[in-house]
C-alpha positions in Angstrom: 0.0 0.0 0.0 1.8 3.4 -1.0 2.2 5.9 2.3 0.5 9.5 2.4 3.7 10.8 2.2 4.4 9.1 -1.3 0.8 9.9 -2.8 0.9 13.7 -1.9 4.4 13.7 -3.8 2.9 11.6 -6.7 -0.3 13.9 -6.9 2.2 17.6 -6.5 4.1 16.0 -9.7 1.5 15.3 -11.8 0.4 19.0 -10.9 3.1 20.1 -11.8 3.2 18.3 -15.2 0.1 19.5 -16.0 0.7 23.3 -15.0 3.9 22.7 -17.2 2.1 21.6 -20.3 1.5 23.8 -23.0 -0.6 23.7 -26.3 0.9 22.2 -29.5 2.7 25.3 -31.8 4.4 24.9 -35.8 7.5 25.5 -33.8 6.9 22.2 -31.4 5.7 20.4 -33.8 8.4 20.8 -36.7 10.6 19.7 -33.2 9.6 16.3 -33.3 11.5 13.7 -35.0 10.4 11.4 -37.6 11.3 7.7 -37.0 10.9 5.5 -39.7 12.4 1.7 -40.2 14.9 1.1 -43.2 15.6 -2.5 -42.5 14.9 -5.1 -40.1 17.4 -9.0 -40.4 16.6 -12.3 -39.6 17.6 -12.0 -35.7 15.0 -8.8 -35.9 17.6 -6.3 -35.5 15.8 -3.3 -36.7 17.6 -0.1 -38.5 15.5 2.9 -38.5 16.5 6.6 -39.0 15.1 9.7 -36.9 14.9 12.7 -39.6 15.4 16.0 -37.5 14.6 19.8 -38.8 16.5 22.5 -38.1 14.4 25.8 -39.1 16.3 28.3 -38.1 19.3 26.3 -41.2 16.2 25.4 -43.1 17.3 21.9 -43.8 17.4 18.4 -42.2 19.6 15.9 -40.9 18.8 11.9 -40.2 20.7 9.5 -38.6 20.3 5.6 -38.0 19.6 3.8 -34.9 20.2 -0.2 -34.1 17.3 -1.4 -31.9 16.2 -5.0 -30.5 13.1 -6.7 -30.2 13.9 -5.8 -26.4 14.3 -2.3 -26.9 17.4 -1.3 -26.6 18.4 1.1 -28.6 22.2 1.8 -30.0 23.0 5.0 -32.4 25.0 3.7 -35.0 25.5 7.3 -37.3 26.0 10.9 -36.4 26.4 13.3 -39.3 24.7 16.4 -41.0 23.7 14.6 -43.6 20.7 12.4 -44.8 21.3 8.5 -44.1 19.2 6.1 -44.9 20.0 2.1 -44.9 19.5 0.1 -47.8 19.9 -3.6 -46.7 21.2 -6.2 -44.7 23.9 -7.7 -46.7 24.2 -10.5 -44.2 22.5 -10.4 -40.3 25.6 -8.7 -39.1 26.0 -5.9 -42.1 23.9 -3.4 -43.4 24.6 -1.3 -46.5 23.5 2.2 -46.1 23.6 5.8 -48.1 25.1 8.8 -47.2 24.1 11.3 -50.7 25.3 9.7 -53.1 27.6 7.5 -51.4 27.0 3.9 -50.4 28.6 2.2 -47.3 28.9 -0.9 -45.4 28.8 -0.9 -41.7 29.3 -4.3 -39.5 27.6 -4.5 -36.2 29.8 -7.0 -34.8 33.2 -4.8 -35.5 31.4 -1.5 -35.9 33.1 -0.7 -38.8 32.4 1.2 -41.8 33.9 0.8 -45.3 32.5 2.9 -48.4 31.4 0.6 -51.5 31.1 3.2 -54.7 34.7 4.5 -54.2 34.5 6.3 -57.4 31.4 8.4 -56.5 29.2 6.9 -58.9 25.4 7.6 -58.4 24.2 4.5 -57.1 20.8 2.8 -55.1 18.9 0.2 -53.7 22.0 -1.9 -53.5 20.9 -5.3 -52.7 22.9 -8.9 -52.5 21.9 -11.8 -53.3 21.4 -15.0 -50.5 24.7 -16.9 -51.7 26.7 -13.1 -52.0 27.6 -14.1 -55.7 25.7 -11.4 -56.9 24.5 -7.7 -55.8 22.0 -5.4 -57.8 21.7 -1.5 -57.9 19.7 1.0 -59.7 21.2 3.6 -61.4 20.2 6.3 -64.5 20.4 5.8 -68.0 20.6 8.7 -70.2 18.4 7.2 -73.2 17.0 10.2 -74.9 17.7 13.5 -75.8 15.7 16.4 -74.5 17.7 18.9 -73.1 19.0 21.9 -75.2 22.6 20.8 -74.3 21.8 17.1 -75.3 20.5 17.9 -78.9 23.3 21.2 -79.6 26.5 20.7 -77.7 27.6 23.5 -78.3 25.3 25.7 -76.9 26.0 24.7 -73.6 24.2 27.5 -71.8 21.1 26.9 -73.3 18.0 25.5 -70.7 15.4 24.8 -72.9 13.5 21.1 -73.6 12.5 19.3 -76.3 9.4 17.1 -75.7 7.9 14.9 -78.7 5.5 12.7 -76.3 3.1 13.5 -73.0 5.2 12.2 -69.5 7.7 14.8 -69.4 7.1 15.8 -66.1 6.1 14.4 -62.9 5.1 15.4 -59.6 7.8 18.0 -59.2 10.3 17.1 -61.8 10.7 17.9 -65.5 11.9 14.9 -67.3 15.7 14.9 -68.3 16.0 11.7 -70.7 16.8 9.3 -67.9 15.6 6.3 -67.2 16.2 4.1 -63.6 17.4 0.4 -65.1 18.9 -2.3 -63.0 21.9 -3.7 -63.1 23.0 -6.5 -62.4 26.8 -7.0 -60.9 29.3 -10.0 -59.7 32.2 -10.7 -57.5 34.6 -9.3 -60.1 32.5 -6.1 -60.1 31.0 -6.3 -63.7 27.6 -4.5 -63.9 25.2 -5.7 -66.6 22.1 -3.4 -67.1 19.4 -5.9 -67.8 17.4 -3.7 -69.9 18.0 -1.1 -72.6 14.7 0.2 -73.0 13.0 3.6 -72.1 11.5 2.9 -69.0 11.6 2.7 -65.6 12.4 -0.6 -63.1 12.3 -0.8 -59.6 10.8 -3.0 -56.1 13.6 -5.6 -56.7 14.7 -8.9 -55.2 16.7 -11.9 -55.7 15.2 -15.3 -55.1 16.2 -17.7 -52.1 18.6 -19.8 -54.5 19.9 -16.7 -56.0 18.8 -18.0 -59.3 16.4 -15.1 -60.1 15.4 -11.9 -60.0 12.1 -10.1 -59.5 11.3 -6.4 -60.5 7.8 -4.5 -61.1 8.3 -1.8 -64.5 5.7 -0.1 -66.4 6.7 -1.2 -70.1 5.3 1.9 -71.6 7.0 4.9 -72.9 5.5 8.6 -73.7 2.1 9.1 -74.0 0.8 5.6 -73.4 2.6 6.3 -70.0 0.8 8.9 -68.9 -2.7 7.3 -70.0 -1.8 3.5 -68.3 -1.4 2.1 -64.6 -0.6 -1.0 -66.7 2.6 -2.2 -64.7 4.2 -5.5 -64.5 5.9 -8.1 -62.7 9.1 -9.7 -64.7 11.3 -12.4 -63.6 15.0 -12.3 -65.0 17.0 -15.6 -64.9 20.9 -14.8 -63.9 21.3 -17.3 -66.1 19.8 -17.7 -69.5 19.8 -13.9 -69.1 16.0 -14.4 -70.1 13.2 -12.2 -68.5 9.3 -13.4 -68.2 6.1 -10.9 -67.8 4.1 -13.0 -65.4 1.0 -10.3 -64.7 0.5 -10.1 -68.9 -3.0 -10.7 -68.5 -4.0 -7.8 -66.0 -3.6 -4.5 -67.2 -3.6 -2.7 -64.1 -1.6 -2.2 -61.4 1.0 -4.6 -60.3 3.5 -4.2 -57.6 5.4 -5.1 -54.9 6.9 -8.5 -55.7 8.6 -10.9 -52.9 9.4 -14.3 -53.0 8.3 -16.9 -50.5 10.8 -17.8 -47.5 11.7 -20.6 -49.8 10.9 -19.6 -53.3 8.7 -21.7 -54.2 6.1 -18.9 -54.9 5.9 -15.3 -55.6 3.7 -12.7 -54.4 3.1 -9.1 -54.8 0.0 -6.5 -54.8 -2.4 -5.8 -58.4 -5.1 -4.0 -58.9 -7.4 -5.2 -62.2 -8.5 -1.7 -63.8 -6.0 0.0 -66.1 -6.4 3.4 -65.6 -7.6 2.9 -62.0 -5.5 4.1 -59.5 -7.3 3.8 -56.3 -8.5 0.3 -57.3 -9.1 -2.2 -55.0 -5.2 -4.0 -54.4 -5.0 -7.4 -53.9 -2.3 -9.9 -53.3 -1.6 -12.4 -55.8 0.8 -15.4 -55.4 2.3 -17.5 -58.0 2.9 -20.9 -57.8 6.5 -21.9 -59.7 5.5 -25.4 -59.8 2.0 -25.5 -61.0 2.8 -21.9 -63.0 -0.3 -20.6 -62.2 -1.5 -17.4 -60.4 -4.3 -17.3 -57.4 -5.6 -14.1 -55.8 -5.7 -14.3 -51.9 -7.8 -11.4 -51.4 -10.6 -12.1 -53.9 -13.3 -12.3 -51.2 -12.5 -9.5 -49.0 -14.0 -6.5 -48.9 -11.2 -4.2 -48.5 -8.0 -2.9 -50.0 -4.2 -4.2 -49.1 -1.8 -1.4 -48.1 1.4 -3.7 -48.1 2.6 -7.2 -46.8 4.9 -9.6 -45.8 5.8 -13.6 -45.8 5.6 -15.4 -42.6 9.1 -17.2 -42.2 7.4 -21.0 -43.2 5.9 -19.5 -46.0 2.5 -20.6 -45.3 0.6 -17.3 -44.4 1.4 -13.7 -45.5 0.5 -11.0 -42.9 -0.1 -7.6 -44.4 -1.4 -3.8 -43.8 -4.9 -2.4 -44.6 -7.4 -0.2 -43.2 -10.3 -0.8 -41.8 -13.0 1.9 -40.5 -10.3 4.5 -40.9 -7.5 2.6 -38.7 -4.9 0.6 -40.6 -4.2 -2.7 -39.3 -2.4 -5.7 -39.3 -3.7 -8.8 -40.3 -3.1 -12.7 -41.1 -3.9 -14.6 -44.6 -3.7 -18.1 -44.5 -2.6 -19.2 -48.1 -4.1 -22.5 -48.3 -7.7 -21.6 -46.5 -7.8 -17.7 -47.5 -8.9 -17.2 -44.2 -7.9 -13.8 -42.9 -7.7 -12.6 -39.1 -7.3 -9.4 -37.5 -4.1 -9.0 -35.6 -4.4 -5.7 -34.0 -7.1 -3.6 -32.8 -7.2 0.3 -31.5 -7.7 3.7 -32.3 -4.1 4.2 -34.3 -2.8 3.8 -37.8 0.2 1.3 -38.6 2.3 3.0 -41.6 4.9 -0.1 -42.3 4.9 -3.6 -41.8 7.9 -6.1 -41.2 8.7 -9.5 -39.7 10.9 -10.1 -37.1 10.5 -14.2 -35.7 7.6 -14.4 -33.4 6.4 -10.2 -34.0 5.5 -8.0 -36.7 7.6 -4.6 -36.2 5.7 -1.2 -37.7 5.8 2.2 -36.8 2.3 3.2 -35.4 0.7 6.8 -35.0 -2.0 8.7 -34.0 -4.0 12.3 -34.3 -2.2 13.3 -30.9 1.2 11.1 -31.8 3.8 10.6 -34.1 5.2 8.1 -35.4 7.2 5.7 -33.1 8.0 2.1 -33.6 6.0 -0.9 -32.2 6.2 -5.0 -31.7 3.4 -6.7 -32.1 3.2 -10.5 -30.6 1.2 -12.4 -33.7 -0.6 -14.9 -32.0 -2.3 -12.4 -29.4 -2.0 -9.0 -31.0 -0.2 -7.3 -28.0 1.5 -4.1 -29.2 4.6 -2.9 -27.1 6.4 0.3 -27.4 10.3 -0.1 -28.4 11.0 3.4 -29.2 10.7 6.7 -27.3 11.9 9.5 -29.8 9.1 11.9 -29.5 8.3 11.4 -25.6 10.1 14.2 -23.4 8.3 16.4 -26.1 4.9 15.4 -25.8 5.1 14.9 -21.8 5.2 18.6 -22.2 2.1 18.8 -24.7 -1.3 18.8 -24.2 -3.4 16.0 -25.9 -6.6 16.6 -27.6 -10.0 14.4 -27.3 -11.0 11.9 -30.6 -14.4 11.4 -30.6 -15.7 8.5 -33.2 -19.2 9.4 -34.9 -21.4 7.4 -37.1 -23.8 9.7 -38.9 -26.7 9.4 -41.2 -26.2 10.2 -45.2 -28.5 11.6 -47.7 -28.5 8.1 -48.8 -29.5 6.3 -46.0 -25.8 5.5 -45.3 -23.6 5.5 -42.0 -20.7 7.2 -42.1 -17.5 7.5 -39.6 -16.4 11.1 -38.8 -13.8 12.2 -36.4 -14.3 15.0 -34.4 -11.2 16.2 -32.6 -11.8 18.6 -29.8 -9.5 21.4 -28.3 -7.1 20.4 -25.1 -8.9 21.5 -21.7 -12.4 21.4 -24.0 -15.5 23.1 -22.2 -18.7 21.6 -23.5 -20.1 24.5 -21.7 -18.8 27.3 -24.6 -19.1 27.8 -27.9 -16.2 26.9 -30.4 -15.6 27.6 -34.3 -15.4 24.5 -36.0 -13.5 23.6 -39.4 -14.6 20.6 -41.5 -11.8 18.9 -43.1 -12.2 17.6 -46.5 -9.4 14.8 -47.9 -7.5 14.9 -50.5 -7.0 12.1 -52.4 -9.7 11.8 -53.8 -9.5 7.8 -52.2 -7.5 8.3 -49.1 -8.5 7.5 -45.6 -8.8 10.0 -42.7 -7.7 7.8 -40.6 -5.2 8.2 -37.4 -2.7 9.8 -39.1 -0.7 12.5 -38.1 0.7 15.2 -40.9 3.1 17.5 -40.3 1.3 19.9 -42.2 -2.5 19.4 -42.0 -2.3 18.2 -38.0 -5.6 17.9 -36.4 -3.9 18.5 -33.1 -2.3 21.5 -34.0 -5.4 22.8 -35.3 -7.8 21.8 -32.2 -4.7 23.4 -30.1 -5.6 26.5 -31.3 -9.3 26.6 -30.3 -11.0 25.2 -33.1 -13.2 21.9 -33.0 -12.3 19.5 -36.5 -14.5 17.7 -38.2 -12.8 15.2 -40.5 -15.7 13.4 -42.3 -14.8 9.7 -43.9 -16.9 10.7 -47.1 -17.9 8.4 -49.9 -14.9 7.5 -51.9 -12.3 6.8 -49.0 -11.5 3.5 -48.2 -11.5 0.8 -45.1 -15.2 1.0 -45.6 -15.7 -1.7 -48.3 -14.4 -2.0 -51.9 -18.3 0.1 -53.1 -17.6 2.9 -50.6 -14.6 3.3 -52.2 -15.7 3.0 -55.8 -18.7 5.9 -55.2 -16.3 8.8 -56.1 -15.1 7.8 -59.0 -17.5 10.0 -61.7 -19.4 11.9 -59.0 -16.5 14.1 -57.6 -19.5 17.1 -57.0 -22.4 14.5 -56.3 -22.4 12.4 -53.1 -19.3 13.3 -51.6 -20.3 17.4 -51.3 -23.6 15.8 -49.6 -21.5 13.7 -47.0 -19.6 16.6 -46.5 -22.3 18.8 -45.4 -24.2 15.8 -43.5 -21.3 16.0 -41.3 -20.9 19.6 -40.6 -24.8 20.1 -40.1 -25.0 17.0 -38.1 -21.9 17.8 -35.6 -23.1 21.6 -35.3 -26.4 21.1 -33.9 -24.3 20.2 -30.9 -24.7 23.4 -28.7 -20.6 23.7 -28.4 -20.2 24.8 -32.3 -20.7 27.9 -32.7 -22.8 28.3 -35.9 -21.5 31.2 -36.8 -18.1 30.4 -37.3 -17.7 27.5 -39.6 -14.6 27.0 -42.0 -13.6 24.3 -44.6 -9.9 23.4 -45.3 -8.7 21.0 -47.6 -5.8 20.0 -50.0 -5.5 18.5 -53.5 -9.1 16.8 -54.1 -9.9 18.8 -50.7 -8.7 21.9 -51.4 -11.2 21.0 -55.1 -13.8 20.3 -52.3 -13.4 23.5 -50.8 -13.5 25.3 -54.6 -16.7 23.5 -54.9 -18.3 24.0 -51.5 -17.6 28.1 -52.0 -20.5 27.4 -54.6 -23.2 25.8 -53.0 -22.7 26.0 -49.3 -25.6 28.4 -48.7 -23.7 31.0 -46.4 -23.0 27.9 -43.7 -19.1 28.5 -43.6 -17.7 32.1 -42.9 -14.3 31.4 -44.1 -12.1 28.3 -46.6 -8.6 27.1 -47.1 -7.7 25.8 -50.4 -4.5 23.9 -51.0 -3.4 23.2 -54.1 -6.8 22.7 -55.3 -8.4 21.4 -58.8 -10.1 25.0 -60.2 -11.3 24.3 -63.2 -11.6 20.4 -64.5 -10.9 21.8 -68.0 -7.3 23.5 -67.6 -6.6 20.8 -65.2 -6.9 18.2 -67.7 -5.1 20.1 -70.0 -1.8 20.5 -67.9 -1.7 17.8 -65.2 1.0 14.5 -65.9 -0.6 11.2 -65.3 -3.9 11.2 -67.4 -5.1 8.3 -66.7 -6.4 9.8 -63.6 -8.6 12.5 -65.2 -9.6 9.8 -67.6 -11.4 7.4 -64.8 -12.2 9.5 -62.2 -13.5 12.4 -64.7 -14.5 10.1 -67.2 -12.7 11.4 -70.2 -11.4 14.6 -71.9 -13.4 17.6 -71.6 -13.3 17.7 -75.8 -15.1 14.6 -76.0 -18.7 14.1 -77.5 -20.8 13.9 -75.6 -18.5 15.7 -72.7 -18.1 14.1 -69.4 -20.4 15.5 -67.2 -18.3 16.5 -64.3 -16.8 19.2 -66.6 -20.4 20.8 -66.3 -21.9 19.5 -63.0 -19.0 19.1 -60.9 -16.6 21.9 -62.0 -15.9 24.5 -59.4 -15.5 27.1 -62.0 -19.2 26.9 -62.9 -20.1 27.8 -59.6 -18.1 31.0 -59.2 -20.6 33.3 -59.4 -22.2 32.0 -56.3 -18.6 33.0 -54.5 -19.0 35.1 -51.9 -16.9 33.9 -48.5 -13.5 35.0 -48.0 -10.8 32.2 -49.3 -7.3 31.6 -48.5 -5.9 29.9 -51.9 -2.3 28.1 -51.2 -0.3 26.6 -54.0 3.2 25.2 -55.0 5.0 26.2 -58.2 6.5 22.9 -58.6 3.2 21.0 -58.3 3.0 19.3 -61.6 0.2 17.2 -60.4 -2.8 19.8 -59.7 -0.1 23.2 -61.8 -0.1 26.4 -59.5 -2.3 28.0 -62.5 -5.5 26.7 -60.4 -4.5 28.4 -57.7 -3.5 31.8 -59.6 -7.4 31.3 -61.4 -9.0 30.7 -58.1 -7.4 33.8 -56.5 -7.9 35.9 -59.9 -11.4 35.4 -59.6 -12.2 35.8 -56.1 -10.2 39.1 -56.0 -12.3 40.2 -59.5 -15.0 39.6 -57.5 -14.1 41.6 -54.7 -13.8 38.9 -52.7 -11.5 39.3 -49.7 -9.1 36.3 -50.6 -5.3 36.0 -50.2 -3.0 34.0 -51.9 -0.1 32.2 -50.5 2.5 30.7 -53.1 5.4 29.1 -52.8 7.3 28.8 -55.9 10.2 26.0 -55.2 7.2 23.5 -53.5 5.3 21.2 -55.3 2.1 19.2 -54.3 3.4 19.1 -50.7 5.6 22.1 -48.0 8.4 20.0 -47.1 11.2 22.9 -46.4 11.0 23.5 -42.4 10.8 27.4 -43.2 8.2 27.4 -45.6 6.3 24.8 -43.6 6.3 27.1 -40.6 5.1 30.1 -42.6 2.2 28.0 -44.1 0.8 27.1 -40.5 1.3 30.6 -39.3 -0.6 32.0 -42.3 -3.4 29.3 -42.3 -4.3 30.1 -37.8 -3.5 34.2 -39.4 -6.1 33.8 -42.2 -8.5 31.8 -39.7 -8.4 34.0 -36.9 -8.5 37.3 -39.1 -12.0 35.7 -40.9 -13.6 33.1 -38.4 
């Protein structure tokens, strides 16, 4: 029983905890580190790096860590640079890269010996079982586009030459490369297994060391950006012969691993070409038979990622399921699947380490740190502490789960996060979130730029509806978006915030929206038919007008299904006259923060610059914050700081 004396002490120090804890801020939160595993061996060390920002340099470091299934931890690198390890050449060395340098270190001897010794850009080194062989990736100049590549002699020129769609992506312009594998022995001889102009990556050798696996999407130019349609291919070290084993399905395939022993090959595929956000399933393929069997068939839900057990028999893997992401077990022979773990948190990674599946879990009030998790019983324990002394000192904020009613006669699962020290007894603005994606969950994640936490820690209440077309709700759920961007999902959106504001703590008269990519489109759209319910929006790189963005974004494929078509096409698509937030602007009439990238190549910064244009000829009051070296995301510490401050300025200034 504990004395007087030791409870009054216990009860002053959690006092004093308390009285010591302060709100969440941009400046705490770019504080935190990110932990993430690179690597885990077949005696379950684990190698994972913590990525720290320094805002005041405006750049990053990250080191690696060693840490047992026990939890110790050991810190194996300390540098200014970015280090990130590759693989486990044997249990007791690891290859890692430091730029564009590639090293060896050995646990045992704790000694460090650099591989490319001539500097040569190099990655995803990877050795085979028996050590004969290693494989890399590295660029192939295989076309010329750059002014310098087609007149030599101009060699201060910077213009490109483009005679096919594809020449940009996400944030990068196309420079006639192309990432091939090679292939390379004891003696050092590489041998690029491919000359072709395309792309090849998600490598691995087989058990015997007899083959290799890689996923590449075969398709060059145009037919690029219109196609998911990638492959699985099997090259023998041997006959020097490669095999396209996913011919048949034209979508997505990815992710290949062989078994434990090699008997059979697995990896993820969706079956739509064009269809992104299709449901993924694993497929296995059975060397001796030659035939292919999809695991996942039955269940109603898509597969994130996955692993082999060690006997080969079952394959545990990573999906969501009402917006948590879980682990879970497939029996290959029965296709029976079971839940391993349960909660209110999000597993981002998945790997196997003897008796426990290692992942680094997170929630809305927590970032990432890394977690064992026994298989047979689904008990998660804690191995790493990065983050803690930080958020000892940080107030948490209150999740509440609600199922509400659709237009449709539909349930649907919306978090509401609340501010610390909440007061049901006053009134709070409120913001409803709307998700990007369009098919991504809101699930327990936590963002270091659109943090729920953050948000409620500065007194507003966040509503962060699951609407129709994001998934862990069933393969249909997920489908409903697809064709219907302005339909359905605006009415979910709506059914939430009308639904969580008749509670008497919102305070009706100070609703927002926010949102990014398909969200910050959502918030375009909303602007239009929101009937004076929102005082204030956020738009983040958001689709403007369905027409220009078709006209200017990279992979079309995604315009084409989700869309469905070109906007020239006869009869049109009709999202390009229902659903396009540019039809609507004449109802605009709420003050609008519009945010954008310059490097966004996926929704281009013109969007934004129309959206603002328009709001501002309309006498709108509207600002617009750009930042011209960012793309679809903020990722410098500086700029991420300034967008945070500018989005609680913008918020408190109109709401």
């Amino acid at each position: 029983m504990m004395r007087k004396s030791n409870l009054l002490v216990s009860i002053l120090i959690g006092i004093f905890t308390m009285a010591q804890q302060q709100n969440l801020t941009p400046e705490l939160l770019w504080s935190l580190g990110r932990v993430s595993i690179d690597a885990v061996n077949d005696n379950g060390d684990i190698i994972y790096g913590v990525q720290q920002y320094n805002v005041e340099e405006n750049n990053s470091t990250r080191n690696l860590y060693l840490l047992s299934l026990n939890g110790q931890v050991n810190r194996l690198t300390q540098s200014k640079d970015k280090e990130r390890a590759l693989s486990f050449q044997s249990n007791d060395v690891f290859v890692y890269s430091v730029g564009k340098d590639i090293y060896s270190y050995n646990l045992k001897s704790k000694k460090t010996e650099k591989i490319n010794k001539e500097n040569e850009i190099l990655s995803g080194l990877l050795y085979s079982n028996n050590y004969n062989y290693f494989v890399i990736s590295k660029p192939v100049k295989l076309e010329k586009v750059l002014g310098t590549d087609l007149y030599p002699k101009l060699d201060k020129s910077e213009v490109k030459v483009y005679d096919h769609l594809m020449y940009r992506h996400w944030d990068t312009w196309k420079d006639g490369n192309f990432q091939h594998i090679f292939i390379g022995n004891s003696d050092g001889t590489l041998v690029d297994i491919n000359d072709e102009k395309y792309n090849s990556e998600a490598y691995s050798f087989s058990p015997d060391s007899k083959l290799l696996v890689y996923q590449s999407k075969k398709l060059f130019g145009t037919q690029d950006a219109v196609s998911t349609n990638t492959d699985i291919y099997l090259y023998d070290l041997f006959s020097q012969q490669t095999q396209n084993i996913t011919a048949e399905n034209k979508g997505y395939d990815t992710n290949p691993k062989f078994s434990p022993k090699g008997g059979m090959l697995a990896w993820l595929s969706m079956k739509t070409d064009g269809y992104e956000s299709d449901k993924n399933d694993i497929k296995i393929y059975d060397f001796k038979t030659q035939k292919t069997m999809n695991l996942t068939s039955d269940w109603d839900n898509t597969v994130i990622d996955y692993v082999w057990s060690k006997e080969g028999k079952k394959i545990y893997f990573l999906a969501g399921i009402n917006a948590t992401k879980q682990f879970f077990e497939l029996d290959i022979n029965t296709k029976k699947i079971r839940q391993i773990t349960k909660g209110r948190h999000d597993y981002v990674g998945i790997n196997l380490a003897g008796d426990f599946l290692i992942g680094e879990r997170q929630d809305m009030n927590h970032a990432s740190e890394i977690y064992k998790v026994a298989i047979k019983t689904g008990k998660e324990t804690k191995l790493t502490t990065v983050n803690d002394e930080i958020y000892h000192k940080i107030k948490s904020c209150k999740v509440e789960e609600r199922w509400i009613d659709t237009t449709d006669g539909k349930k649907m699962l919306v978090w509401v996060i609340f501010p610390p020290d909440f007061d049901k007894n006053k009134k709070y603005p409120t913001l409803l979130y709307c998700q990007g994606g369009p098919q991504s969950t809101v699930s327990q994640f936590y963002s270091f730029r659109w943090n729920f936490q953050l948000m409620a820690s500065n007194g507003y209440i966040v509503v962060a509806p699951n609407r129709r077309g994001l998934p862990s709700f069933g393969v249909k759920w997920n489908e409903e978006i697809s064709g219907d961007w302005g339909g359905q999902p605006m009415k979910d959106y709506l059914s939430a915030i009308d639904e969580v504001s008749k509670e008497p703590y919102v305070d009706k008269n100070r609703l927002g929206a926010v949102g990014a990519s398909y969200g910050g489109y959502s918030v375009y759209y909303l602007a239009g038919i929101h009937h004076k319910r929102f005082k204030t929006f956020i738009s983040h790189c958001g689709v403007f007008d369905l027409e220009s963005m078709y006209g200017s974004t990279e992979e079309i494929f995604f315009p084409n299904y989700d869309i469905g078509g070109a906007y020239w096409e006869n009869p049109q698509p009709k999202a390009y006259q229902e659903f396009n937030p540019i039809k609507l602007i004449a109802n605009w009439d709420t003050p609008i923060l519009i945010i954008h990238g310059g490097r966004d190549y996926r929704v281009p910064y013109t969007q934004g610059l129309e959206a603002f244009q328009a709001a501002q000829l309309k006498g709108i009051k509207s600002r617009l914050l750009y930042f011209p070296e960012e793309s679809h995301w903020v990722q410098q510490p500086q700029n991420g700081i300034i967008w945070q401050k500018e989005f609680f300025k913008w918020l408190k200034e109109t709401l």
